[in-house]
FIMI-615837 format. One record per residue: residue in one letter; x negated, y negated, z negated of N, C-alpha, C in turn. Coordinates in nm, 2 decimals. Each point is the difference from the previous one (the first is absolute). Layout:
<rs>
R  r      nX      nY      nZ     caX     caY     caZ      cX      cY      cZ
R  a       X       Y       Z       X       Y       Z       X       Y       Z
...
</rs>
This chain:
<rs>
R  r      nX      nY      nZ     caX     caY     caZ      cX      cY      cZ
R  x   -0.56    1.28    0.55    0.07    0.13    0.01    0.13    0.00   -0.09
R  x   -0.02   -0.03   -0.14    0.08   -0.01   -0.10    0.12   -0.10    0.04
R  x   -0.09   -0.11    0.05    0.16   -0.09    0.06    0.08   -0.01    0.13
R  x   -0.07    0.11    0.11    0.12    0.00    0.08    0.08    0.13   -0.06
R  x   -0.05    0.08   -0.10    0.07    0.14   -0.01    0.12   -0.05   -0.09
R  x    0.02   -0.16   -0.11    0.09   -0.07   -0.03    0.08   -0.08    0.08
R  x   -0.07   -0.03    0.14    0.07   -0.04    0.07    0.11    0.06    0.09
R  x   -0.07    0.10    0.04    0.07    0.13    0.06    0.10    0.06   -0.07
R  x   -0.02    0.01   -0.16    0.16    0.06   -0.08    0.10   -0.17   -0.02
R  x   -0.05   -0.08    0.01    0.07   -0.17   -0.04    0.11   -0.02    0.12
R  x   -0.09    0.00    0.14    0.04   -0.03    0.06   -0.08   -0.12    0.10
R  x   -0.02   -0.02    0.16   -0.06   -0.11    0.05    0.08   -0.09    0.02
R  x   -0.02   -0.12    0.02    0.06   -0.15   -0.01    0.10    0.01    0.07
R  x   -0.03    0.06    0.15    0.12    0.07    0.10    0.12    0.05   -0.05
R  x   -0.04    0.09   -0.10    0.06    0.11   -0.03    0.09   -0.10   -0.12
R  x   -0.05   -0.09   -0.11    0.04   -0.09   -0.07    0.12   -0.07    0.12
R  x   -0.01   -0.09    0.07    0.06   -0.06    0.08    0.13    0.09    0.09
R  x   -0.04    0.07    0.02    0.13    0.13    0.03    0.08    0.08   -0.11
R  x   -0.03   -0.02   -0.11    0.07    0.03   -0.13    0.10   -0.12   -0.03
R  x   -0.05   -0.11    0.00    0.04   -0.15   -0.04    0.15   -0.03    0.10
R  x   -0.05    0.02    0.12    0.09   -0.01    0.13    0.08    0.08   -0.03
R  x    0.01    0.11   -0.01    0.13    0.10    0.05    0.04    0.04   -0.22
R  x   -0.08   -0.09   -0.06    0.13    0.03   -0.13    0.08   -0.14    0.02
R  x   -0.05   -0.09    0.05    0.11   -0.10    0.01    0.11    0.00    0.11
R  x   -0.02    0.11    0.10    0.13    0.02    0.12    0.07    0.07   -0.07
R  x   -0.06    0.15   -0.09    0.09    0.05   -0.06    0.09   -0.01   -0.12
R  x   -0.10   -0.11   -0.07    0.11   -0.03   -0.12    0.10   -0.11    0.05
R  x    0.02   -0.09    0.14    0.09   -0.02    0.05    0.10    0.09    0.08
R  x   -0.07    0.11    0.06    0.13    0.09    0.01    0.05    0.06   -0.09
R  x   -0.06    0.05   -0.11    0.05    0.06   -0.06    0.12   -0.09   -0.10
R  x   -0.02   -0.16    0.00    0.11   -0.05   -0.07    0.10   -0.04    0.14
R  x   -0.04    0.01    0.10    0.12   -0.05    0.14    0.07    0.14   -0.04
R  x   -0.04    0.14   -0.04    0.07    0.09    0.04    0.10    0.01   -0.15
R  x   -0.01   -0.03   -0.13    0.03    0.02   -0.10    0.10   -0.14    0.03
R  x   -0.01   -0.10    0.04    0.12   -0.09    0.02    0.09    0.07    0.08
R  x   -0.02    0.04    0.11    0.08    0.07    0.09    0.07    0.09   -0.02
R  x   -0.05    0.10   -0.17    0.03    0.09   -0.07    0.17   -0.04   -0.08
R  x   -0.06   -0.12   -0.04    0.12   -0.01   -0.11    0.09   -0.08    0.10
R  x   -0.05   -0.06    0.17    0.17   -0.04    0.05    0.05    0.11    0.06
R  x   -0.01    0.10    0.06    0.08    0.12   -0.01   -0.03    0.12   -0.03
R  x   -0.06    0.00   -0.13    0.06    0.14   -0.06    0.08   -0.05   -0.13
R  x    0.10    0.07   -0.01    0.07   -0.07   -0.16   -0.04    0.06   -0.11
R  x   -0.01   -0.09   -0.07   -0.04   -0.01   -0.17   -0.16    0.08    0.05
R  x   -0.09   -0.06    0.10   -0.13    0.00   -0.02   -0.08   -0.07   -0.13
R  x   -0.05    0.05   -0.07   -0.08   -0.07   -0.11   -0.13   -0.01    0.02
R  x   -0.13   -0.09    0.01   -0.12   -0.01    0.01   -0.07    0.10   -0.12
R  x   -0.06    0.06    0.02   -0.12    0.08   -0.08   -0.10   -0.03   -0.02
R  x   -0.05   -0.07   -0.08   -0.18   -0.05    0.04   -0.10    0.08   -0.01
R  x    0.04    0.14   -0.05   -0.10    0.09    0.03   -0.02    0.07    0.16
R  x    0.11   -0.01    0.05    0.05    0.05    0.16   -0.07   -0.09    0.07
R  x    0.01   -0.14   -0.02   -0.02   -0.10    0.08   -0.16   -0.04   -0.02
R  x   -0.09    0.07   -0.14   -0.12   -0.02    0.01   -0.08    0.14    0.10
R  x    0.12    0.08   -0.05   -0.05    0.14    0.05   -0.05    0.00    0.20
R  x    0.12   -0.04    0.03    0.05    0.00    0.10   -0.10   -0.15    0.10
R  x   -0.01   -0.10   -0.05   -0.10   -0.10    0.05   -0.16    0.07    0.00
R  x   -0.06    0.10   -0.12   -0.14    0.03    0.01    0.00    0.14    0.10
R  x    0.08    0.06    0.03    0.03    0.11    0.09    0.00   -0.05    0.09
R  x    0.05   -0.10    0.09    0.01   -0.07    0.07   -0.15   -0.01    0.07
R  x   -0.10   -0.09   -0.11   -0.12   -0.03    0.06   -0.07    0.09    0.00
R  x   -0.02    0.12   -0.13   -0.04    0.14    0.03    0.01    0.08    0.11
R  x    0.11    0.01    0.04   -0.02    0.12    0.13   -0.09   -0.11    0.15
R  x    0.09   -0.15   -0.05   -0.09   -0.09    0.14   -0.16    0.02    0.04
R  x   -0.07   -0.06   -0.18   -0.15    0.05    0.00   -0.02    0.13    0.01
R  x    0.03    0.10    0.01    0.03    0.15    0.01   -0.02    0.01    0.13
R  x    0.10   -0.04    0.11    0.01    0.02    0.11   -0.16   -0.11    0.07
R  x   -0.05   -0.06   -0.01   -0.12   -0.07    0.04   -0.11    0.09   -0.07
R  x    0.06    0.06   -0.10   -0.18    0.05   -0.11   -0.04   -0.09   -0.05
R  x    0.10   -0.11   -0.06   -0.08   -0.11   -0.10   -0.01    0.06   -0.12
R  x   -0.14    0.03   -0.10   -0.01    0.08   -0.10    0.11   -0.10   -0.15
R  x    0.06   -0.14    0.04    0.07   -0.05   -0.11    0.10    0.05    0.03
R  x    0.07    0.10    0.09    0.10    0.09   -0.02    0.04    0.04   -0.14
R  x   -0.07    0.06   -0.06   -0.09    0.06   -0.13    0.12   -0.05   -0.10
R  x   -0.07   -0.13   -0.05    0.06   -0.03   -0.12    0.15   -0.08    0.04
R  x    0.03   -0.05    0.12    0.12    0.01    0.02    0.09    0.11   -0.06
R  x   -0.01    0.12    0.07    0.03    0.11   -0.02    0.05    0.06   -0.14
R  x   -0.09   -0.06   -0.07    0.02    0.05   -0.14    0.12   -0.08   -0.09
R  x   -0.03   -0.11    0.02    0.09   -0.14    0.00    0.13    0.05   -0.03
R  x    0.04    0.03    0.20    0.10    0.04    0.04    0.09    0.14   -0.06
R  x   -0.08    0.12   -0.03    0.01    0.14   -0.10    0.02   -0.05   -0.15
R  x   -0.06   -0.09   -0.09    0.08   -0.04   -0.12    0.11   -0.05    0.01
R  x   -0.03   -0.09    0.11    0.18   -0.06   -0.03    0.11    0.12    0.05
R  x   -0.03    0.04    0.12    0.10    0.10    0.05    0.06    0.11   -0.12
R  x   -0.10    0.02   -0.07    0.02    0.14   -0.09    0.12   -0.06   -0.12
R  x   -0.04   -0.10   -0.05    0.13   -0.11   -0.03    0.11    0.05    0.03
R  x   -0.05   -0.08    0.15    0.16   -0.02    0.06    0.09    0.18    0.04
R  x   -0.06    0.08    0.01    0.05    0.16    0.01    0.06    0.00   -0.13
R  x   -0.08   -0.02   -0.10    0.05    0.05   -0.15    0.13   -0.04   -0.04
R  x    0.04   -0.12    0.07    0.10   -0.08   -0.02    0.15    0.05    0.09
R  x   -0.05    0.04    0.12    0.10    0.05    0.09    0.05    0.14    0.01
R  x   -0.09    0.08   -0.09    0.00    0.14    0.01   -0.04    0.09    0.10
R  x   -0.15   -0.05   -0.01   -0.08    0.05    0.16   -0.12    0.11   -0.11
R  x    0.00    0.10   -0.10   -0.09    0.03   -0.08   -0.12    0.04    0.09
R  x    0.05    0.08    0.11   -0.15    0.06    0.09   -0.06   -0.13    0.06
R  x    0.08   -0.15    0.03   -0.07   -0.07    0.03   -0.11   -0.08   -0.08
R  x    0.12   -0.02   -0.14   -0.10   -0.01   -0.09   -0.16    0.06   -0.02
R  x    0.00    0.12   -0.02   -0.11    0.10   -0.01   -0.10   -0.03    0.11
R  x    0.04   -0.02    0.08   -0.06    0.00    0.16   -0.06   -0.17   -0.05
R  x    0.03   -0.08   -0.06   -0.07   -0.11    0.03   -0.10   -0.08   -0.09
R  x    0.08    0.11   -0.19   -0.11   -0.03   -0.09   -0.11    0.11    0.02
R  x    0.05    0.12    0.00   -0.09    0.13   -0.03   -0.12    0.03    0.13
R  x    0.04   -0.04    0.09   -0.06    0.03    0.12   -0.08   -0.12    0.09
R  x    0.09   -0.10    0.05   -0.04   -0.12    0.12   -0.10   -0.08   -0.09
R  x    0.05   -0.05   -0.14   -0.16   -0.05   -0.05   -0.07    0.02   -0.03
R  x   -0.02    0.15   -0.03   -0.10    0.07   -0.08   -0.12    0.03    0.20
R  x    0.10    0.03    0.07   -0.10    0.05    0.15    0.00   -0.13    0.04
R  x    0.02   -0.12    0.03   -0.06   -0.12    0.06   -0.09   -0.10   -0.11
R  x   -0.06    0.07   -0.10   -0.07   -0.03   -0.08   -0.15    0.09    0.04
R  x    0.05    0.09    0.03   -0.09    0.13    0.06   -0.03   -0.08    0.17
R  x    0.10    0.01    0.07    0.02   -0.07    0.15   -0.11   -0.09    0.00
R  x    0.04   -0.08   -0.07   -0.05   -0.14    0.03   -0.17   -0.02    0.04
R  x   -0.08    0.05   -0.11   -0.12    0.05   -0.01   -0.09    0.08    0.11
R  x    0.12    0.11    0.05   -0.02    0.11    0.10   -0.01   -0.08    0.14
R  x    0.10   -0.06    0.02   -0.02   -0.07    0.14   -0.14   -0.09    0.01
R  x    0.00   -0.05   -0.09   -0.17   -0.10   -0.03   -0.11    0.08    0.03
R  x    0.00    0.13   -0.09   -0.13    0.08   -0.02    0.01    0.10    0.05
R  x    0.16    0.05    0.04   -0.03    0.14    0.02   -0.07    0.08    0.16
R  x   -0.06   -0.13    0.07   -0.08    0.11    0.11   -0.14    0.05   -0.04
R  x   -0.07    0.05    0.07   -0.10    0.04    0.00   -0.12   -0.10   -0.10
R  x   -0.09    0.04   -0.05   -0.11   -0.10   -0.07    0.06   -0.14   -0.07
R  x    0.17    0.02   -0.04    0.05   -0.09   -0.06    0.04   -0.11    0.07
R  x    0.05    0.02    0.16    0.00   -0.08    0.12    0.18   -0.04   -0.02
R  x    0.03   -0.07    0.10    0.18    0.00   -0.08    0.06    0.15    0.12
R  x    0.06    0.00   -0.07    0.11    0.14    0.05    0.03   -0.03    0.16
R  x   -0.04    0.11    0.08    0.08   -0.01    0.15    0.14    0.07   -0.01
R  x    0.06   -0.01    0.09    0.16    0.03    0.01   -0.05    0.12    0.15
R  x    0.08    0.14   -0.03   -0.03    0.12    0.01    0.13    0.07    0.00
R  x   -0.01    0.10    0.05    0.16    0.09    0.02   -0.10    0.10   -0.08
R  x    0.15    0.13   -0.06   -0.01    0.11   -0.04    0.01    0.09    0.11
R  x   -0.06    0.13   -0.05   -0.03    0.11    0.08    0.11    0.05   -0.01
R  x    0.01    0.11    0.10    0.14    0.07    0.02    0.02    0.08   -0.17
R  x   -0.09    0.06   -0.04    0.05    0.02   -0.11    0.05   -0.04   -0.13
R  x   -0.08   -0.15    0.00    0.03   -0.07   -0.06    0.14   -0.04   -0.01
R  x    0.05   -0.02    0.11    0.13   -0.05    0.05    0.14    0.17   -0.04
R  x   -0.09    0.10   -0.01    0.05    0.06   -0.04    0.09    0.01   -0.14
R  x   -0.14   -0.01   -0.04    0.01   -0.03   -0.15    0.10   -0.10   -0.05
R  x    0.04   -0.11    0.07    0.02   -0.11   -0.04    0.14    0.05    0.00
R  x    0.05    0.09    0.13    0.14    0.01    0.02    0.07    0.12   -0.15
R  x   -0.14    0.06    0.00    0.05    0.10   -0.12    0.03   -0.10   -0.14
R  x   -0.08   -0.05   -0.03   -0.02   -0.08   -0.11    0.13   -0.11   -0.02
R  x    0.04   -0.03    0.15    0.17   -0.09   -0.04    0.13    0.12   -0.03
R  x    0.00    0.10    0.07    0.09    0.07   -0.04   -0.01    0.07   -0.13
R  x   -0.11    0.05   -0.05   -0.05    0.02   -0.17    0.06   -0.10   -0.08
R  x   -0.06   -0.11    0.04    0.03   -0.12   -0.10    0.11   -0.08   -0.02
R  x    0.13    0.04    0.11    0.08   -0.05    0.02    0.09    0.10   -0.11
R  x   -0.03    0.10    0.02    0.09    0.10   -0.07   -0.01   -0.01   -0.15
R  x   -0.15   -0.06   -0.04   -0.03   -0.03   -0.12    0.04   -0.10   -0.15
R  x    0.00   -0.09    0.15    0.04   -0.17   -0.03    0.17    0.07   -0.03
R  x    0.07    0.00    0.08    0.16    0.03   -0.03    0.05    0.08   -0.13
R  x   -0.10    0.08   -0.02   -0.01    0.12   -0.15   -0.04   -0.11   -0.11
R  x   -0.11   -0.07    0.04   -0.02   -0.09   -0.15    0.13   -0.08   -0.03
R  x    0.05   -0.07    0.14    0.11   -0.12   -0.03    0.12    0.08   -0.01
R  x    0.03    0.13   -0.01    0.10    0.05   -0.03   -0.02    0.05   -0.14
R  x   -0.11    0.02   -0.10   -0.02    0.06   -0.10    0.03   -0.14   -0.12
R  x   -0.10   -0.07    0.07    0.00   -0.13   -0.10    0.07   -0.14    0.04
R  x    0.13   -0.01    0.06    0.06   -0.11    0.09    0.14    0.11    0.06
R  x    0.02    0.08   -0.07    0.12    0.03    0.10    0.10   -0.11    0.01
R  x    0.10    0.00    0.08    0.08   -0.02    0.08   -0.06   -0.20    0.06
R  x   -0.17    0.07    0.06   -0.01   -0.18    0.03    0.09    0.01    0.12
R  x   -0.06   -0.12    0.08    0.06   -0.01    0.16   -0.13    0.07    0.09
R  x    0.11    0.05    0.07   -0.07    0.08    0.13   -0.15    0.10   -0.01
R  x    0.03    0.06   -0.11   -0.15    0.05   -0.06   -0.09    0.03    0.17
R  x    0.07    0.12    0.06   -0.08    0.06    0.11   -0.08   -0.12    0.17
R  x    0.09   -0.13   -0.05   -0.07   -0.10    0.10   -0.11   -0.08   -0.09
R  x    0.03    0.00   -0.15   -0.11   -0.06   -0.10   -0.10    0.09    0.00
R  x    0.00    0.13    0.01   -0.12    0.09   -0.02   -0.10   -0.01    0.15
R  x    0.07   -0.02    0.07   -0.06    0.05    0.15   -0.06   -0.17    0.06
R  x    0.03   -0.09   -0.12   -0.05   -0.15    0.07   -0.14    0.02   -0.14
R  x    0.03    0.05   -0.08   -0.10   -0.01   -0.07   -0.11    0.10   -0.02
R  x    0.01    0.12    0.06   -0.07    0.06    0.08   -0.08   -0.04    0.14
R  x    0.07   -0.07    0.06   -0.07   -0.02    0.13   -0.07   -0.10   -0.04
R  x    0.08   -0.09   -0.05   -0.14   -0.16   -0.08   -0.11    0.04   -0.04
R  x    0.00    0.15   -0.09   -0.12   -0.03   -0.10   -0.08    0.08    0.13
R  x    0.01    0.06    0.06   -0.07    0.05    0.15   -0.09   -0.10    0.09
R  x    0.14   -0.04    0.02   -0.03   -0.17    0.11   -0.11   -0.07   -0.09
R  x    0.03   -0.03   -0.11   -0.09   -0.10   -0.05   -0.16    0.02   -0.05
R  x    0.00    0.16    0.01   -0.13    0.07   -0.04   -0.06   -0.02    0.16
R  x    0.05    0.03    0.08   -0.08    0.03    0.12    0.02   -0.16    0.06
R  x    0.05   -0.09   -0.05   -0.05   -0.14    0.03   -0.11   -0.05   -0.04
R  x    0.00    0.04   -0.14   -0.13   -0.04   -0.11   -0.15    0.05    0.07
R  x    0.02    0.16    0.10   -0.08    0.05    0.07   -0.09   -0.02    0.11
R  x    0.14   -0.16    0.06    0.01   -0.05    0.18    0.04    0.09    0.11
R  x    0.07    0.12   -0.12    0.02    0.09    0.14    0.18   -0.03    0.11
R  x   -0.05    0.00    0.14    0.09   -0.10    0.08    0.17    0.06   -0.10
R  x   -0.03    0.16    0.03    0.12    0.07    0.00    0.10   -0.05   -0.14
R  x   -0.05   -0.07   -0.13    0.08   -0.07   -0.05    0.09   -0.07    0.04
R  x    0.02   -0.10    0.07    0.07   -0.08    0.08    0.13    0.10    0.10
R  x   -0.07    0.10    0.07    0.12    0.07   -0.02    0.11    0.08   -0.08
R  x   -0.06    0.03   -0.12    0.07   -0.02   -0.12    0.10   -0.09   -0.09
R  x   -0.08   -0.12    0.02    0.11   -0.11   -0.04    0.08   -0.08    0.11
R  x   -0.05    0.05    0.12    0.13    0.01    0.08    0.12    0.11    0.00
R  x   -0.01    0.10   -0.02    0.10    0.11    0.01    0.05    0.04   -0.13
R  x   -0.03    0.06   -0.12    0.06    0.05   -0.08    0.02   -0.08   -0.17
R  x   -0.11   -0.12    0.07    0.03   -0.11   -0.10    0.05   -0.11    0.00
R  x   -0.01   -0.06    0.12    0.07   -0.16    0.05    0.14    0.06    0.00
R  x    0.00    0.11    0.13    0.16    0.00    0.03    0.07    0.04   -0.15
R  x   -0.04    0.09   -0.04    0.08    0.08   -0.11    0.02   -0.12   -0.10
R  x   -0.06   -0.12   -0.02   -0.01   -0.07   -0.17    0.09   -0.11    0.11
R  x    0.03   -0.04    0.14    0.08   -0.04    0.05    0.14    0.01   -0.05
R  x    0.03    0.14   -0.02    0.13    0.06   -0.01    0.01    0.02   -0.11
R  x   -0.08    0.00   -0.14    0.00    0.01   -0.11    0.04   -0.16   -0.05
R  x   -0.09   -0.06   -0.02    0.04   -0.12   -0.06    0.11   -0.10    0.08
R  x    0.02    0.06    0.11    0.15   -0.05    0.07    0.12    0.04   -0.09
R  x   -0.03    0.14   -0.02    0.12    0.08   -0.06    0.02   -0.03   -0.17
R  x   -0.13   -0.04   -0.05   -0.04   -0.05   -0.17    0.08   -0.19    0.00
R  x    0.00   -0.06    0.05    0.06   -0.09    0.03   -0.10   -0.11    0.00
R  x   -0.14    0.04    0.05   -0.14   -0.02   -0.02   -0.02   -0.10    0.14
R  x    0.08   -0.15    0.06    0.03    0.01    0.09   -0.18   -0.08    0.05
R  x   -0.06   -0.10   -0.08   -0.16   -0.02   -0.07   -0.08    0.06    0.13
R  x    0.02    0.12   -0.11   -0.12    0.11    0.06    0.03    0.03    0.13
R  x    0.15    0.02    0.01    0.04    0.07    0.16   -0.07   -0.05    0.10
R  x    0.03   -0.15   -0.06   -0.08   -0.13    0.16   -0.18    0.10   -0.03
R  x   -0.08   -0.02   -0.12   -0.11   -0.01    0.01   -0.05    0.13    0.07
R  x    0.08    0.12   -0.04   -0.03    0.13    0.06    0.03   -0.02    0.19
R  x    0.08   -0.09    0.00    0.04   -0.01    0.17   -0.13   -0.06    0.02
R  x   -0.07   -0.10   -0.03   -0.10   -0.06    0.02   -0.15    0.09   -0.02
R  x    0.00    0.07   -0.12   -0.09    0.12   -0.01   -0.01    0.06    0.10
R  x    0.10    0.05    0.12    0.02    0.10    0.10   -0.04   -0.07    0.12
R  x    0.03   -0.14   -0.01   -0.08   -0.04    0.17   -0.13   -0.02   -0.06
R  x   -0.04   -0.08   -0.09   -0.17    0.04   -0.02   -0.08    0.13    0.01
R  x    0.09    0.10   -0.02   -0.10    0.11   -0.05    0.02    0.06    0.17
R  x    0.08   -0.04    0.06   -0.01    0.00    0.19   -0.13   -0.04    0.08
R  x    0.00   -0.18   -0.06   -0.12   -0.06    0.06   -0.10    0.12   -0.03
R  x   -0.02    0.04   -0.15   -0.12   -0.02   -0.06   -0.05    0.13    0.06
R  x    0.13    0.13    0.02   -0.09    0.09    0.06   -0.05    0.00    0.15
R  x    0.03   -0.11    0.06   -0.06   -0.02    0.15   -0.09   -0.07   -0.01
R  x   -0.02   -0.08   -0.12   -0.12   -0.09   -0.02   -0.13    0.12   -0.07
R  x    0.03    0.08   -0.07   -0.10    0.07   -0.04   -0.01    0.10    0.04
R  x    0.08    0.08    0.13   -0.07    0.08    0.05   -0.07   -0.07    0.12
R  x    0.04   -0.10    0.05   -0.11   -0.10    0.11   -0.14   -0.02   -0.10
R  x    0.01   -0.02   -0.10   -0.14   -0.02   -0.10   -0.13    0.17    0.01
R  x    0.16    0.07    0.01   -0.03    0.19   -0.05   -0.14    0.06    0.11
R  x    0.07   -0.11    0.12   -0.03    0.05    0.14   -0.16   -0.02    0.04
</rs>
């Protein structure tokens, strides 16, 4: 019992072998796209926090979109370096959003998807109730208004506070009700988080991330047709 409930948070051989595979397509695209970076954008500079950030994100949302539980520590990977690379560009809500929040809950996540069903079974993937969905709409417009008041108090004059608040609101949403397997996440980080950090780090001169958030947005497409076919 004790060793598949290690196996089950580790990962199966499968699940090994589908981690292995798609970090090595992605750390090739992600240097095909960083070459492609510095021949036309001018005075592109490599980041190695962006380009770690940006490579474990990559395989994160992929094992995400399957339910491979080594999503996990991908994920976390991907949030130290990222928070780096914000600190550096003058992204402070993203910052916040990636030390204070994404590793502290996919530390939590990771565990929950393993154990969190029934008699310690791994987690099924499930939609929210109408209320719940309620809730969720109240809780982005609260938090959105929130987030813009902190990064205006302590960060005035960053960039774009009101699209930083409302991507970092919607993430810490999206990423809680991921941790949960609930489907309606995915439409989250399709709508008010892919598009909006689309237009943000386009505008930040964040050109990295822009490709990965473009890429973020057709995954999190597949993944809500793939888990609400699972839902069904």
């Amino acid at each position: 019992m004790a060793y598949t409930k290690v196996k089950r948070l580790l990962g199966t051989k499968k699940e090994h072998i589908e981690q292995l595979k798609v970090g090595v397509i992605m750390f090739a695209a992600t240097t095909v796209y960083v070459l492609l970076s510095k021949y036309f954008v001018p005075n592109y500079s490599l980041n190695v926090f962006e380009f770690i950030g940006t490579w474990a994100g990559l395989i994160c949302v992929w094992l995400s979109r399957t339910r491979n539980i080594l999503c996990w520590p991908w994920g976390i990977v991907s949030s130290l370096a990222l928070g780096v690379f914000f600190s550096q560009i003058g992204l402070p809500g993203q910052q916040w959003l990636n030390w204070g929040y994404f590793v502290i809950i996919q530390l939590w996540a990771w565990p929950h998807w393993a154990f969190g069903g029934k008699e310690d079974t791994e987690l099924p993937v499930t939609v929210l109730s109408w209320k719940g969905r309620i809730l969720t709409l109240v809780f982005m417009v609260l938090g959105t208004v929130l987030a813009y008041s902190l990064i205006d108090v302590f960060v005035p004059g960053s960039l774009y506070p009101w699209l930083d608040a409302l991507v970092v609101t919607s993430s810490v949403i999206a990423q809680f009700l991921l941790g949960r397997k609930k489907v309606e996440s995915w439409i989250l980080w399709l709508g008010p988080v892919n598009l909006v950090s689309i237009a943000l780090f386009f505008l930040a001169g964040a050109y990295t991330l822009t490709a990965l958030y473009v890429a973020f947005f057709i995954h999190a497409a597949f993944a809500l047709t793939t888990w609400t076919k699972v839902n069904k």
